[in-house]
VOVO-192930 format. One record per residue (C-alpha): chain; x, y, z. Coordinates in nm, 2 decimals. Layout:
N
   chaine       c1       c2       c3
        A        X        Y        Z
...
//
This chain:
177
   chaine       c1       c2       c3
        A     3.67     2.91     1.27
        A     3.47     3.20     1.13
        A     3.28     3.04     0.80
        A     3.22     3.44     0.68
        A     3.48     3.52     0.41
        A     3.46     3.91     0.29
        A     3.44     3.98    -0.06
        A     3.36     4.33    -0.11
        A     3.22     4.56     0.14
        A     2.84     4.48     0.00
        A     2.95     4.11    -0.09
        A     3.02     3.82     0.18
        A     3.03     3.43     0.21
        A     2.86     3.31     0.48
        A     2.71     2.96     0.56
        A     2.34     2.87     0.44
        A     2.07     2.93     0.66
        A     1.71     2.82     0.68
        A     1.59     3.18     0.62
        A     1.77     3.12     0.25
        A     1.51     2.90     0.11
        A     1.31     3.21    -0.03
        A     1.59     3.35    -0.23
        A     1.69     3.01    -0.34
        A     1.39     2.96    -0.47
        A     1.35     3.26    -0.67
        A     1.67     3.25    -0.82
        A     1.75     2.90    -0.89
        A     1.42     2.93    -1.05
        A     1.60     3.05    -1.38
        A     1.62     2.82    -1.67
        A     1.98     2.98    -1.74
        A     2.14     2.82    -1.44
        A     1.97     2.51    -1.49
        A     2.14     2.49    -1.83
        A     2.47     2.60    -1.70
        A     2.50     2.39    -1.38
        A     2.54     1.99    -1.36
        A     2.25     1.93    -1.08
        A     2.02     2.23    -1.02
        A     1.63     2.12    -1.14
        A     1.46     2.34    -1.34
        A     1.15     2.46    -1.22
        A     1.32     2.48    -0.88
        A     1.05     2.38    -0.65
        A     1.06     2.49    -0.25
        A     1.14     2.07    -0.21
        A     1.47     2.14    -0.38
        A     1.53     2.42    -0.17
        A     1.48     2.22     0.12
        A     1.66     1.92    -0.01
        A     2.00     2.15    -0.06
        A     1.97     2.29     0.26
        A     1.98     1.96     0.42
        A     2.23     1.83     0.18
        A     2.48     2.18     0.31
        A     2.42     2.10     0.66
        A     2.42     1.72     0.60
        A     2.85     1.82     0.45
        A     2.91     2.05     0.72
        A     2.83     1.75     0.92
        A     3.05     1.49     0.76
        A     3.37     1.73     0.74
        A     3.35     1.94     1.03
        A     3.37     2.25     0.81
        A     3.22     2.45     0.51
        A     3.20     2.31     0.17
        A     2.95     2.54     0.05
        A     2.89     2.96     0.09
        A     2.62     3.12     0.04
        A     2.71     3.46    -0.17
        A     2.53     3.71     0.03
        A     2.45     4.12    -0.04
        A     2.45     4.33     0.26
        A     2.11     4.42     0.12
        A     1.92     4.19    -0.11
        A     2.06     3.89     0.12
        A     2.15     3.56    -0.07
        A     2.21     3.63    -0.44
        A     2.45     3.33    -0.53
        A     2.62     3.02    -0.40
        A     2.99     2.86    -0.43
        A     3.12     2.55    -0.32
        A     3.41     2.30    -0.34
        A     3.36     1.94    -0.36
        A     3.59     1.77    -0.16
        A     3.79     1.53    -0.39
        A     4.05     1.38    -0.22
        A     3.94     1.48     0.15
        A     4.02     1.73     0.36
        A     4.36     1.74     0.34
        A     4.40     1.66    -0.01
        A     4.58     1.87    -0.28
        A     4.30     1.89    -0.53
        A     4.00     2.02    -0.55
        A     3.68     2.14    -0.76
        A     3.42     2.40    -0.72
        A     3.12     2.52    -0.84
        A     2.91     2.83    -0.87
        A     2.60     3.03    -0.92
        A     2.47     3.39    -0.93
        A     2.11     3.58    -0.99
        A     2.04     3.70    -1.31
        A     1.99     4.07    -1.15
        A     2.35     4.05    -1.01
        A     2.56     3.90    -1.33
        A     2.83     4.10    -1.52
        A     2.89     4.30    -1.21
        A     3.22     4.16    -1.20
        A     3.07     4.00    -0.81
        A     3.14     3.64    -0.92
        A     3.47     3.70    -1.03
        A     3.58     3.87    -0.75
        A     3.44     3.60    -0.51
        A     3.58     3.31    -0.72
        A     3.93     3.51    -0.68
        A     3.88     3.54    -0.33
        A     3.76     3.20    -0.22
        A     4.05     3.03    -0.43
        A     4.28     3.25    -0.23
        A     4.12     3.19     0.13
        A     4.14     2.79     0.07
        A     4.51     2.78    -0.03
        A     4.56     2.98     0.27
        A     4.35     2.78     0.50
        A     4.39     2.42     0.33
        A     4.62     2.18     0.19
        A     4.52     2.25    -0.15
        A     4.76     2.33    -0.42
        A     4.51     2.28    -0.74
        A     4.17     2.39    -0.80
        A     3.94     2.28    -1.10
        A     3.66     2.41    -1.25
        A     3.42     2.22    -1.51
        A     3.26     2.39    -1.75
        A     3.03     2.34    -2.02
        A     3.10     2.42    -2.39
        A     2.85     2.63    -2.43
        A     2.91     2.90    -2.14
        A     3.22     3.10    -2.23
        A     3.09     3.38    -2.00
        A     3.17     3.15    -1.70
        A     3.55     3.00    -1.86
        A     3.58     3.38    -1.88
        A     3.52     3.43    -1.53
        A     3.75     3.16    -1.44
        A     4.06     3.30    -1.60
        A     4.01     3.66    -1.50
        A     4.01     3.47    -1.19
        A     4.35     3.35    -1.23
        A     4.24     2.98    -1.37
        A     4.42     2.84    -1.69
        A     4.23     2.70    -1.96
        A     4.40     2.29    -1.93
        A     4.15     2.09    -2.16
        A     3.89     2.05    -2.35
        A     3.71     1.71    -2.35
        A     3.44     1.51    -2.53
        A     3.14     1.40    -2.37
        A     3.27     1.43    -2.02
        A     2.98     1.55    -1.79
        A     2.61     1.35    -1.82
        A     2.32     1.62    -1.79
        A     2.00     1.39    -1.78
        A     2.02     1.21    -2.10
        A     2.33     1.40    -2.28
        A     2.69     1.37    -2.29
        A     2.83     1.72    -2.28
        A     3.16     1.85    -2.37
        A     3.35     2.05    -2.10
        A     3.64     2.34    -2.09
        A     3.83     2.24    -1.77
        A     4.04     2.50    -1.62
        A     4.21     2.47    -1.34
        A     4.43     2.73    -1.06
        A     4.73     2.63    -0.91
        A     4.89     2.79    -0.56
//
């Protein structure tokens, strides 16, 4: 199966590649996703680069297919990434994703769109029939992106998510096929 999934005509998902690691670098390197994601390090170092690379191809391995896209301009290459985590396998009805994008390439609408666009291509290609998204209190610009997306604020709840030594309250919002 063909892991690109078009977005736009500038915007596609493809599968990591080695060649990534520059443009990881640079842009995970931003204090703003660190806040807003669960796992990425900040200062993102070339080690963490190379540890998620291996981690990708180390899932593609396990389940035969891709968990995670890298969000890629026609020019600028890899601006972004997006990825389910596999919840109750394969062919399970539920799942969560996660996201990023570059500070140069935010409030574009591009994350939206490829949000919109993945959730569509796996209930079309999977057994899903519910996907979740986490996020934290404090990021309303990325609930927002959820429900223009089509996801439905379901919850709200206390100290769900550890982030290094806090307990963080979470939105969770979820789309159904």
């Amino acid at each position: 199966m063909d892991n690109t999934i078009t977005i736009t005509p500038e915007i596609r998902l493809t599968s990591f590649l080695p060649e990534d690691k520059t443009n990881l670098v640079r842009y995970l390197n931003d204090p703003e996703v660190a806040r807003n994601t669960l796992t990425v390090p900040y200062p993102y170092l070339e080690k963490d680069a190379d540890e998620w690379l291996a981690k990708v191809e180390e899932l593609r391995q396990e389940y035969g297919v891709e968990t995670n896209w890298a969000i890629r301009h026609n020019t600028e290459g890899l601006i972004g990434g997006i990825g389910r985590f596999v919840k109750t396998g394969l062919d399970g009805h539920a799942d969560e994703i996660g996201y990023w994008l570059a500070a140069p390439f935010r409030g574009q609408g591009i994350m939206t769109a490829v949000v919109s666009r993945l959730c569509d291509w796996l209930f079309e290609n999977t057994a899903l029939i519910r996907i979740e998204a986490k996020v934290f209190w404090y990021n309303p610009a990325s609930a927002q992106v959820l429900k223009k997306a089509g996801f439905d604020q379901e919850g709200y709840a206390r100290k769900q998510q550890k982030k290094g030594d806090q307990f963080l309250d979470i939105i969770l919002l979820a789309k159904i096929r």
